[in-house]
C-alpha positions in Angstrom: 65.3 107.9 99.1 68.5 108.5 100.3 71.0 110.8 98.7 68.8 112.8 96.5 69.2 116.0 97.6 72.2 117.6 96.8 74.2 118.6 100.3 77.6 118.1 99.2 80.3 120.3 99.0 79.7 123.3 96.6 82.4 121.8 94.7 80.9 118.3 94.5 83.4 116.6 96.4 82.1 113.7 98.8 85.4 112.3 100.1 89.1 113.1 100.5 91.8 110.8 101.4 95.1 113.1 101.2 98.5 111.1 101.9 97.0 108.5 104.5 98.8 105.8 106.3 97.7 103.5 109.0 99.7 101.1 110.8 99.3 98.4 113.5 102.5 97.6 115.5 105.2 96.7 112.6 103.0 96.1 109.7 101.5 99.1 107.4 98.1 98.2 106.3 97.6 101.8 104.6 100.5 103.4 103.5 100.3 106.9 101.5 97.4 106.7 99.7 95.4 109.4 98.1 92.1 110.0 96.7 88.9 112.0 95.9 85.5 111.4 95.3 82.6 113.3 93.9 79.3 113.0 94.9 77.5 110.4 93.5 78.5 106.8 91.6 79.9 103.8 93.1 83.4 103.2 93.8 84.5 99.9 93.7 87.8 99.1 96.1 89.6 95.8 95.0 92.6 93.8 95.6 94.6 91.1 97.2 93.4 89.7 101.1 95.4 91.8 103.1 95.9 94.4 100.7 94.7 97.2 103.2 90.9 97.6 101.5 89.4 97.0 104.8 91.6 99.4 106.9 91.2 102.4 104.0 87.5 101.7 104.6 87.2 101.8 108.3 89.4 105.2 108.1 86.9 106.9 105.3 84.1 105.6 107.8 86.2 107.2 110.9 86.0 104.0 112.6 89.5 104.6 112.6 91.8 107.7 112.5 95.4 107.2 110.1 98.5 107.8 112.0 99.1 110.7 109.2 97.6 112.3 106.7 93.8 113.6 106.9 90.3 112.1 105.4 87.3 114.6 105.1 83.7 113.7 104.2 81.4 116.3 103.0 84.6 118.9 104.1 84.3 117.7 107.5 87.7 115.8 109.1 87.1 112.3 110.2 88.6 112.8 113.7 88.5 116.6 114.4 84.3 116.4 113.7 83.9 112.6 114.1 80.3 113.4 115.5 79.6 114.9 113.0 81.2 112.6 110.1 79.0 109.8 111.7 76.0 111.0 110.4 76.9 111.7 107.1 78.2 107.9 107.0 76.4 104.8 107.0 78.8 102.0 107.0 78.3 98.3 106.5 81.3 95.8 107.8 81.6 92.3 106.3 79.8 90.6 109.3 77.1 93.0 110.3 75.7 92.8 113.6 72.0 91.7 113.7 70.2 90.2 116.1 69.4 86.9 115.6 66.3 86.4 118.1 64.7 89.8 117.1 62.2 89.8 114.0 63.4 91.8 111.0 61.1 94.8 112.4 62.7 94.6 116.1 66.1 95.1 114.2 65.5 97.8 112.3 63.5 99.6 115.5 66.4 98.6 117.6 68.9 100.8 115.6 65.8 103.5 115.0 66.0 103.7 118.4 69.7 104.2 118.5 69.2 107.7 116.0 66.4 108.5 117.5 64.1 108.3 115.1 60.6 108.6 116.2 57.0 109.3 115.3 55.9 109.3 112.1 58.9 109.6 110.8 60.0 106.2 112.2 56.9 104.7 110.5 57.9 106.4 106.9 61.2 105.1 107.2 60.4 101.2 108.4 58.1 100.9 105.0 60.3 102.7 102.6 64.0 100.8 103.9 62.1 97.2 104.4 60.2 98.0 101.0 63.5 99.2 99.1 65.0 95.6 100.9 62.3 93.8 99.6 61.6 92.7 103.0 58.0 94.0 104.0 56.6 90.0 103.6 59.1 89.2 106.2 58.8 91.7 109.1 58.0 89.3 111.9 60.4 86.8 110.6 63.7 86.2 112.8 66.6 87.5 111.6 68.6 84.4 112.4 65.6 82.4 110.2 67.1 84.6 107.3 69.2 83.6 104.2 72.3 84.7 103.9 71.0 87.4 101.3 68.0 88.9 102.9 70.4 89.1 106.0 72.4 91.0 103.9 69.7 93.3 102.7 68.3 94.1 106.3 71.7 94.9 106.9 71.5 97.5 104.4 68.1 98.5 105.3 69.5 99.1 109.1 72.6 100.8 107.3 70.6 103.2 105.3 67.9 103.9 108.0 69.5 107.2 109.5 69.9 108.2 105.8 74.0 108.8 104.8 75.0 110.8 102.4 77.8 108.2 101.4 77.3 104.6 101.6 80.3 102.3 102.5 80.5 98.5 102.4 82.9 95.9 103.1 82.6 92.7 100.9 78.7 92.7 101.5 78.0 89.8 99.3 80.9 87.8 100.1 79.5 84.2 100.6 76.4 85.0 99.3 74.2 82.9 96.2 74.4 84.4 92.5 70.8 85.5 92.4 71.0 87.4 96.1 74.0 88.7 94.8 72.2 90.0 91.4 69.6 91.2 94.1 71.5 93.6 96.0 73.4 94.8 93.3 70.1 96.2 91.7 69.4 98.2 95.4 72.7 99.5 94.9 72.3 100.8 91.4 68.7 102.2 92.6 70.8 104.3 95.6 73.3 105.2 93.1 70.2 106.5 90.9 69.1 108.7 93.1 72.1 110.3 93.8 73.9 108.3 96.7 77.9 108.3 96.7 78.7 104.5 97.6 82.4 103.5 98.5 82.5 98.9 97.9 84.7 96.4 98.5 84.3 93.0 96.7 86.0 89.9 95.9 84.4 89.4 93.0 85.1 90.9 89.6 81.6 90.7 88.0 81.0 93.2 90.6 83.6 95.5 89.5 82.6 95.5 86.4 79.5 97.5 87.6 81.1 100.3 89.2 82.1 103.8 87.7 85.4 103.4 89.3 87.9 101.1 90.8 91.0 101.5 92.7 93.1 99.0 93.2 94.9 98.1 96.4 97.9 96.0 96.6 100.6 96.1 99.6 99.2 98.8 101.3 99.4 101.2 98.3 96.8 102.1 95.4 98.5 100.6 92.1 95.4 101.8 89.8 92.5 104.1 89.8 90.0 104.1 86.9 87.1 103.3 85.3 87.0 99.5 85.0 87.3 100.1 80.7 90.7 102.0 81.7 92.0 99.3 84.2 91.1 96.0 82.0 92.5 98.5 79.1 94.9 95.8 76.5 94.0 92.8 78.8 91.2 90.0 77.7 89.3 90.6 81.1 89.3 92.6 84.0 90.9 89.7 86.5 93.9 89.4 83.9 94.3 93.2 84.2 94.5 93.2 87.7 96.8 89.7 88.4 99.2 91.7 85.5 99.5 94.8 87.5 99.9 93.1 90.6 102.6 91.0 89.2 104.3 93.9 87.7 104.4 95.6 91.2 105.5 92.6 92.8 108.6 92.4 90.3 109.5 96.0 90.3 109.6 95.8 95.0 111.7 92.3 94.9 113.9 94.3 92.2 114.3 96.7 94.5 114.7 95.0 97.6 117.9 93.4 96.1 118.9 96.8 94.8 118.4 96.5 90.8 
């Protein structure tokens, strides 16, 4: 299972953002944001479209680098040891790259093959990943034959093939039915059980509700970070928490934009 040995930092730290912005041409998509996370748990990123979740993910996953400021995972820089961040990481984007002519089995040999994963070893891994999927009845099905869920979930079980240490996932059940949803949301609480760190953004606020932490992105900066208790804290629900705070910061920048 992956994640459950302990390889972290002696510390426990899995990942630190320190004073990171990103920009593309005029417009900041990241601007001075800071962070840790331990090892272990599940992180829940959410905010407003274009709030800069997808960018802060990318950078974390060294897809990336910021144009300041430093990300390490496991102690290791994001662009000074990319190579070796890239192992530590597996990172799923919000339109995940199968192949739709090859079989569920092809896909996840294909990306085997990428790792170089052979042997017995390759063997272990196909049952364990497609069985952890729940996708072993489906091997020789084609991926482009799939549901939008079990698409989803061999994309996780081509994500989590190599074995991260941290998990990172961009709106993977955007679009996706309730039940499929409720699906792969119970893998995700099994990888957190045994030990996984998993960084997740989603649209969708039941979802947040099942994370130990959430930080909140709006306009580039993080406005809250919490446990979802402390962030719905004096609000009915957890969406009128965060439309509040986003309102608030909204007042308090046009206040100062016309110098009050």
């Amino acid at each position: 299972m992956p994640g459950s040995a302990d390889r972290s930092r002696p510390d426990g730290e899995m990942v630190r953002v320190q004073d990171v912005s990103r920009r593309f041409g005029a417009l900041t998509a990241v601007r001075d944001v800071s962070f840790s996370l331990p090892a272990g748990g599940i992180v829940g990123l959410v905010g407003s479209d274009g709030a800069g979740k997808t960018t802060l993910l990318r950078m974390v996953a060294g897809m990336i680098p910021p144009d300041s400021g430093t990300v390490t995972v496991a102690g290791r820089d994001t662009v000074a040891e990319r190579a070796a961040v890239k192992d530590l990481i597996g990172y799923m984007p919000q339109r995940f790259g199968l192949y739709p002519d090859l079989s569920v089995a092809e896909n996840l040999d294909f990306v085997m093959d990428i790792y170089g994963i052979t042997g017995g070893e390759r063997a272990q891994r196909r049952e364990r990943y497609l069985g952890f999927s729940n996708l072993l009845p489906f091997v020789d099905r084609r991926a482009g034959d799939l549901s939008g869920g079990m698409k989803q979930k061999l994309g996780l079980a081509c994500v989590l093939v190599h074995e991260p240490r941290i998990l990172i996932l961009d709106e993977p059940t955007n679009g996706v039915d309730p039940v499929s949803r409720q699906e792969f949301w119970q893998i995700l609480a099994e990888m957190k059980q045994a030990g996984m760190t998993l960084m997740v953004s989603t649209a969708y606020l039941d979802e947040g509700e099942r994370c130990d932490r959430l930080i909140l992105m709006h306009e580039a900066r993080v406005i809250a970070d919490a446990a979802p208790a402390e962030v719905r804290a004096e609000f009915p629900n957890l969406e009128e928490a965060i439309v509040q705070r986003i309102q608030a910061v909204d007042a308090t920048l046009t206040e100062d934009a016309f110098g009050r």
